[in-house]
KOLGU-4560 file (N, C-alpha, C; in nm, 3 decimals, padded with zeros to 5 digits):
<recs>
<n_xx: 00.318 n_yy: -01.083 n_zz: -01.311 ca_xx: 00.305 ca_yy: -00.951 ca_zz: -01.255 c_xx: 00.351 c_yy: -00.953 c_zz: -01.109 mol: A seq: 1 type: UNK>
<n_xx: 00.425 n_yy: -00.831 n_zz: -01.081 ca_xx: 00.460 ca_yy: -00.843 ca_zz: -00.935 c_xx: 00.367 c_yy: -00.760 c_zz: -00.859 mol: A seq: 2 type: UNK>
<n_xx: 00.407 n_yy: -00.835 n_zz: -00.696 ca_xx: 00.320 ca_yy: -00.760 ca_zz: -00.614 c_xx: 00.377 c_yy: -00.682 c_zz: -00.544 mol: A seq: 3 type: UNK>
<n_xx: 00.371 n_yy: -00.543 n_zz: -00.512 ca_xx: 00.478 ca_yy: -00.409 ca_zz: -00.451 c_xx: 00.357 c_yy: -00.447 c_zz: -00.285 mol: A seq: 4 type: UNK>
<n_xx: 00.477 n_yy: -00.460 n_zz: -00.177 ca_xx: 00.348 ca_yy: -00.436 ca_zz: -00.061 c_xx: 00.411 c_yy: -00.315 c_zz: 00.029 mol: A seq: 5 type: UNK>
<n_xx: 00.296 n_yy: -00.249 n_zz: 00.054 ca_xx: 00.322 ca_yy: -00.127 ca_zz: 00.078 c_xx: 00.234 c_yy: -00.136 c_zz: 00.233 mol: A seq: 6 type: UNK>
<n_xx: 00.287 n_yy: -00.083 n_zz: 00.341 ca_xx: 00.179 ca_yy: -00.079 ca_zz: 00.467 c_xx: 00.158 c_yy: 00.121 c_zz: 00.469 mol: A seq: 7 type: UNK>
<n_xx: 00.080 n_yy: 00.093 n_zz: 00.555 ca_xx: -00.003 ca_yy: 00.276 ca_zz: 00.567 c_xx: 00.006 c_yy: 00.279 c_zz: 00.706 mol: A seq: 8 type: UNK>
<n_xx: 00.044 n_yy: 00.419 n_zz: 00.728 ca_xx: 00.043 ca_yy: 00.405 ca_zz: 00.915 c_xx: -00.006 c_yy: 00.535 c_zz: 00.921 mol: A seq: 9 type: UNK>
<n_xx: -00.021 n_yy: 00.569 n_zz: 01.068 ca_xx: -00.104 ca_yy: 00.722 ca_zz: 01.102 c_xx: 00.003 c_yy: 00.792 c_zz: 01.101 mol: A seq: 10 type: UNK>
<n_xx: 00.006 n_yy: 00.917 n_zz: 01.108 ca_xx: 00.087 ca_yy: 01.017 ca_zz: 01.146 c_xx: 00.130 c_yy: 01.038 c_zz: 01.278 mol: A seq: 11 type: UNK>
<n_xx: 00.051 n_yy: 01.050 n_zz: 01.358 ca_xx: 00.054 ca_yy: 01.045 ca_zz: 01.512 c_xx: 00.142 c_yy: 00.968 c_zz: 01.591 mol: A seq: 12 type: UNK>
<n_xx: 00.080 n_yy: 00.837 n_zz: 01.561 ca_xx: 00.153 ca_yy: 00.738 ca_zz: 01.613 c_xx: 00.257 c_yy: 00.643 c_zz: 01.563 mol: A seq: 13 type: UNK>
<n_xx: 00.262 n_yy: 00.661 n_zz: 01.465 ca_xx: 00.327 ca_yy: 00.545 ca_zz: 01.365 c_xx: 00.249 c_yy: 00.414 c_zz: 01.369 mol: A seq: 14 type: UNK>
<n_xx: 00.153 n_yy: 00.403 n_zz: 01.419 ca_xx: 00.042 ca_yy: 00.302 ca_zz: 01.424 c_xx: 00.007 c_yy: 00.245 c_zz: 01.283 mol: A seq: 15 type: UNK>
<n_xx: 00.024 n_yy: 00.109 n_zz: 01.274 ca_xx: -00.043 ca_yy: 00.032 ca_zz: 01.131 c_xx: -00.159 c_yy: 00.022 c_zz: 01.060 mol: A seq: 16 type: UNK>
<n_xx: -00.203 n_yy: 00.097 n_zz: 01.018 ca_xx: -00.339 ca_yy: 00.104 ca_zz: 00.964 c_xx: -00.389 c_yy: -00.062 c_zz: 00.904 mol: A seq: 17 type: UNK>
<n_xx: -00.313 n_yy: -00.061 n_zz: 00.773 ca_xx: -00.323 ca_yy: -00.178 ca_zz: 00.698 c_xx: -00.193 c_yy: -00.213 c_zz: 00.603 mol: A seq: 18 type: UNK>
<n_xx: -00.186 n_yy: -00.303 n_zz: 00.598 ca_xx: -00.124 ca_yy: -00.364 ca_zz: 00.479 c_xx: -00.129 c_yy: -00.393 c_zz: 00.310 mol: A seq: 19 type: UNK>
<n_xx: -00.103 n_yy: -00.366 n_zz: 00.222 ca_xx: -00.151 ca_yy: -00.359 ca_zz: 00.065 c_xx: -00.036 c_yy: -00.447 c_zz: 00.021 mol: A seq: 20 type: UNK>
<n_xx: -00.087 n_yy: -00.563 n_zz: -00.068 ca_xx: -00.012 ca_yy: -00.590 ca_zz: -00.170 c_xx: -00.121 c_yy: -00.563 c_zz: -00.337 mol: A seq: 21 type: UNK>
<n_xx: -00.047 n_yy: -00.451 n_zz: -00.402 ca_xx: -00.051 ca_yy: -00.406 ca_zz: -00.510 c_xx: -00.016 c_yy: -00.455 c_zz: -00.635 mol: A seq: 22 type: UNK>
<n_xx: -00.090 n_yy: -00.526 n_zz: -00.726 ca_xx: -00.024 ca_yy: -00.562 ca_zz: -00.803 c_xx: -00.011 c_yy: -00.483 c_zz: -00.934 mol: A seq: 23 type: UNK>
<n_xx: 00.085 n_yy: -00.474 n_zz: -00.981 ca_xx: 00.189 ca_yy: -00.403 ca_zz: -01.131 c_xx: 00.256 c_yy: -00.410 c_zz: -01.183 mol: A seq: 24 type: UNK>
<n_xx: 00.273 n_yy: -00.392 n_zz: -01.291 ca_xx: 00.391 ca_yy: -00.416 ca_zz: -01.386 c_xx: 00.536 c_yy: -00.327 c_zz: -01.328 mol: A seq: 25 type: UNK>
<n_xx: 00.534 n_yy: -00.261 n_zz: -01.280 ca_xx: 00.640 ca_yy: -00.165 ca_zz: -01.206 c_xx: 00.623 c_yy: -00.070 c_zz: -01.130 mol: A seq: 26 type: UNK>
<n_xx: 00.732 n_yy: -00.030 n_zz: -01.070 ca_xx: 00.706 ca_yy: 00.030 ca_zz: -00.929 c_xx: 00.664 c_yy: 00.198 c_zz: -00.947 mol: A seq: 27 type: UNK>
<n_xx: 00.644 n_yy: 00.262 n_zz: -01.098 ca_xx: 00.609 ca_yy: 00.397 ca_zz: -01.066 c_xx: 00.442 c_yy: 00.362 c_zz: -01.119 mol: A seq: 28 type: UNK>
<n_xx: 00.404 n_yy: 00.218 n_zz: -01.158 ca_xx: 00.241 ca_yy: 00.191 ca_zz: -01.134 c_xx: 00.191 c_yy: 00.201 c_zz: -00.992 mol: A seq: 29 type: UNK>
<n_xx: 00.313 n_yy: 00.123 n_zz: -00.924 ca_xx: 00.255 ca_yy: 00.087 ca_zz: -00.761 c_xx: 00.224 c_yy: 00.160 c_zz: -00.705 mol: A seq: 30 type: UNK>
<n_xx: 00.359 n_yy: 00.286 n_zz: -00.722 ca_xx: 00.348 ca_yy: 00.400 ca_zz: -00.654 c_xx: 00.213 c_yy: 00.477 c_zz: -00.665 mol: A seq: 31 type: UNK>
<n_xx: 00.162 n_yy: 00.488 n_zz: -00.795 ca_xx: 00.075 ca_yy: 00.607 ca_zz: -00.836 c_xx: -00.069 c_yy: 00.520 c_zz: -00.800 mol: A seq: 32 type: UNK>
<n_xx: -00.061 n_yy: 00.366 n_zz: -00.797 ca_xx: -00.210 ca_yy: 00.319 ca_zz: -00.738 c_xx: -00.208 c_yy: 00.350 c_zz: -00.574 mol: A seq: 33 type: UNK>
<n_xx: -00.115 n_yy: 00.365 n_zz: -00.494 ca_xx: -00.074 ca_yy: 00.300 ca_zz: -00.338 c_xx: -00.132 c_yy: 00.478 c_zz: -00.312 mol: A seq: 34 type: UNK>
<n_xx: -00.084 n_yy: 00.596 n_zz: -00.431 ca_xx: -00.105 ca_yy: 00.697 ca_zz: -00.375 c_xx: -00.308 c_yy: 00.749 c_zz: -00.388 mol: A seq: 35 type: UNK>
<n_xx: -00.351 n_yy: 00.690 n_zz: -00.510 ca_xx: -00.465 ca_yy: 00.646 ca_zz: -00.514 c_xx: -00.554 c_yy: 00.555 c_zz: -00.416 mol: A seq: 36 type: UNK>
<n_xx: -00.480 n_yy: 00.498 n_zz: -00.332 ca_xx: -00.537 ca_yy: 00.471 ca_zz: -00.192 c_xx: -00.554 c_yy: 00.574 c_zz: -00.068 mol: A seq: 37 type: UNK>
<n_xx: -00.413 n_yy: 00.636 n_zz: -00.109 ca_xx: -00.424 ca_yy: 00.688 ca_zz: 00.021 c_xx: -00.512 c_yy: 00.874 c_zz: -00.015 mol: A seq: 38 type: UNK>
<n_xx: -00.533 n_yy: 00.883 n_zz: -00.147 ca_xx: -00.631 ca_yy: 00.988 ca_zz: -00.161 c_xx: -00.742 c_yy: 00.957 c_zz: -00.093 mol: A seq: 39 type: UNK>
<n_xx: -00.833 n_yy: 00.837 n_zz: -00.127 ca_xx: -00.931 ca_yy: 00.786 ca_zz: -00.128 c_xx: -00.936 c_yy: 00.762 c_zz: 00.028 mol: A seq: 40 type: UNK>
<n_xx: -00.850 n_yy: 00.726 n_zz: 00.110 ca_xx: -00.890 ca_yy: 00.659 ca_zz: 00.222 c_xx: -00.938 c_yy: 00.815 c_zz: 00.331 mol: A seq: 41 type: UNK>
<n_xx: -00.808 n_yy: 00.903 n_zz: 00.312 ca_xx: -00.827 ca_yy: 01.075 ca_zz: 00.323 c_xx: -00.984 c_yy: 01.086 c_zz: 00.322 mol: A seq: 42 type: UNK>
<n_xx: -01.047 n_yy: 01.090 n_zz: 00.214 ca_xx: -01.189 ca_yy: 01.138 ca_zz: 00.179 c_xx: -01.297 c_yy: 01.079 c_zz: 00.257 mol: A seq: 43 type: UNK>
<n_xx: -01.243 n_yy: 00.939 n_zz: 00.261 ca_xx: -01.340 ca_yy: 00.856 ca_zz: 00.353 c_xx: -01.390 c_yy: 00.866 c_zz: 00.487 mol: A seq: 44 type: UNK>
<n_xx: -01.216 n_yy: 00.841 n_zz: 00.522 ca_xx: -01.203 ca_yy: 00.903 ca_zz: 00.671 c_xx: -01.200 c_yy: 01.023 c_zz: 00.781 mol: A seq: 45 type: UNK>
<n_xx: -01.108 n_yy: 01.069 n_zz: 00.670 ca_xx: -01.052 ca_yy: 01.220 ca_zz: 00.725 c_xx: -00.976 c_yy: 01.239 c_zz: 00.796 mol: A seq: 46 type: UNK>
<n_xx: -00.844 n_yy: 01.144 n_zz: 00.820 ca_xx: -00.739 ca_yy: 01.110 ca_zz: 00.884 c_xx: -00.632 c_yy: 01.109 c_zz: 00.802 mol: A seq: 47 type: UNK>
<n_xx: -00.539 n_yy: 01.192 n_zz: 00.779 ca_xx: -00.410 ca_yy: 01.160 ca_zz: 00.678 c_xx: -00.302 c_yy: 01.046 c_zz: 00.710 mol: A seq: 48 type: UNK>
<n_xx: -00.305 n_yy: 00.966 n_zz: 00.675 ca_xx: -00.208 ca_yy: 00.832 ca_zz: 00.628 c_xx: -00.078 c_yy: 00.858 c_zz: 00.584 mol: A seq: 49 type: UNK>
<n_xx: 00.043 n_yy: 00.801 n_zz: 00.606 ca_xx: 00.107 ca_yy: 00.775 ca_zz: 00.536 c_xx: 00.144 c_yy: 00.644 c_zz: 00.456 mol: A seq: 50 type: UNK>
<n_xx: 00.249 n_yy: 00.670 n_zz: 00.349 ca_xx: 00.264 ca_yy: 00.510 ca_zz: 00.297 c_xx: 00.438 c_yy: 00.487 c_zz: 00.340 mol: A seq: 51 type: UNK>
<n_xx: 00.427 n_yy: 00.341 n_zz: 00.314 ca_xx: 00.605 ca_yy: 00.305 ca_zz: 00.342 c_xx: 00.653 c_yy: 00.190 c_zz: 00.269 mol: A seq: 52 type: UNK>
<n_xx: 00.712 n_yy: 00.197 n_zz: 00.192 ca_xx: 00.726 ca_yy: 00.060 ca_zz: 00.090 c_xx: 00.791 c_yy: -00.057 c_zz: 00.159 mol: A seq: 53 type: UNK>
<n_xx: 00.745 n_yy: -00.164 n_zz: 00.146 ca_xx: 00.813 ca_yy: -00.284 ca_zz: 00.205 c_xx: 00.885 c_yy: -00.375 c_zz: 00.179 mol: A seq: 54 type: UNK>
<n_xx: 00.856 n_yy: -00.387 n_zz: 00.029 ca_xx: 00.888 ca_yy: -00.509 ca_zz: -00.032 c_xx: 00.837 c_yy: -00.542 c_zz: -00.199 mol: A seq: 55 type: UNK>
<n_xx: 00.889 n_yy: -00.620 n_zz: -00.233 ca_xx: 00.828 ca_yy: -00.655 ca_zz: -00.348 c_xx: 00.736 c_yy: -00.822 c_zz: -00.346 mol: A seq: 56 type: UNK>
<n_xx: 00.685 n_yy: -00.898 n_zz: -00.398 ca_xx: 00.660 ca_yy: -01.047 ca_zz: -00.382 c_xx: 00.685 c_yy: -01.083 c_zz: -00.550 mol: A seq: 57 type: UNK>
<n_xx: 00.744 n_yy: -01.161 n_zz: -00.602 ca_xx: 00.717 ca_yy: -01.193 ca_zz: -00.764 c_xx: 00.651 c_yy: -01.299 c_zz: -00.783 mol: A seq: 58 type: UNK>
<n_xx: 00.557 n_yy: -01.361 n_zz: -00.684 ca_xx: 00.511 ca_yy: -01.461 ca_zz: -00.684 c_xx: 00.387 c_yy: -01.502 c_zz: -00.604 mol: A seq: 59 type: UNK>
<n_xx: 00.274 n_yy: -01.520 n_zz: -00.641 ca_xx: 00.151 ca_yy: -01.550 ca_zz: -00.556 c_xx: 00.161 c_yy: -01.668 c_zz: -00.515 mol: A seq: 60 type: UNK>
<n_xx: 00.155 n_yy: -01.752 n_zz: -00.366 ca_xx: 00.234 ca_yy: -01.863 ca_zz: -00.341 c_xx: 00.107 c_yy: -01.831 c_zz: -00.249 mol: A seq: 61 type: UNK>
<n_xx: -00.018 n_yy: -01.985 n_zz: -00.261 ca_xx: -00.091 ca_yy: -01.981 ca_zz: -00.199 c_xx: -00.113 c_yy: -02.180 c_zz: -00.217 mol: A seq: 62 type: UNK>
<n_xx: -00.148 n_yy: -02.167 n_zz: -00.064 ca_xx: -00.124 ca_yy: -02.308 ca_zz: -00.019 c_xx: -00.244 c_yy: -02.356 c_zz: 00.015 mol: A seq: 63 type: UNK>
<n_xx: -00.309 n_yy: -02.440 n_zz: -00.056 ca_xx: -00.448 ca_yy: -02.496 ca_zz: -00.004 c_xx: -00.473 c_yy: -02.623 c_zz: 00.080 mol: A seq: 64 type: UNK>
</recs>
């Protein structure tokens, strides 16, 4: 499964909120979970977000 990473920034500033790597079988999953974040984060906060796609990863590469 790949990972779509998507970062979120403010409107205002173009400031970085956070970073997401999403994982899915394809990119109109990623899309529709990444936009399921940014509903959710809206409700929480009450600050509108945007999203910006970055990249893809096809590989979890973790080094112990």
């Amino acid at each position: 499964m790949k990972q779509y990473v998507f970062s979120f920034y403010t409107v205002q500033g173009e400031t970085i909120v956070w970073e997401e790597a999403i994982p899915a079988s394809g990119m109109m999953e990623a899309f529709s979970k990444a936009r399921l974040l940014l509903v959710k984060h809206k409700q929480e906060k009450g600050v509108p977000v945007r999203v910006r796609y970055k990249g893809v990863r096809y590989r979890q590469t973790d080094i112990a």
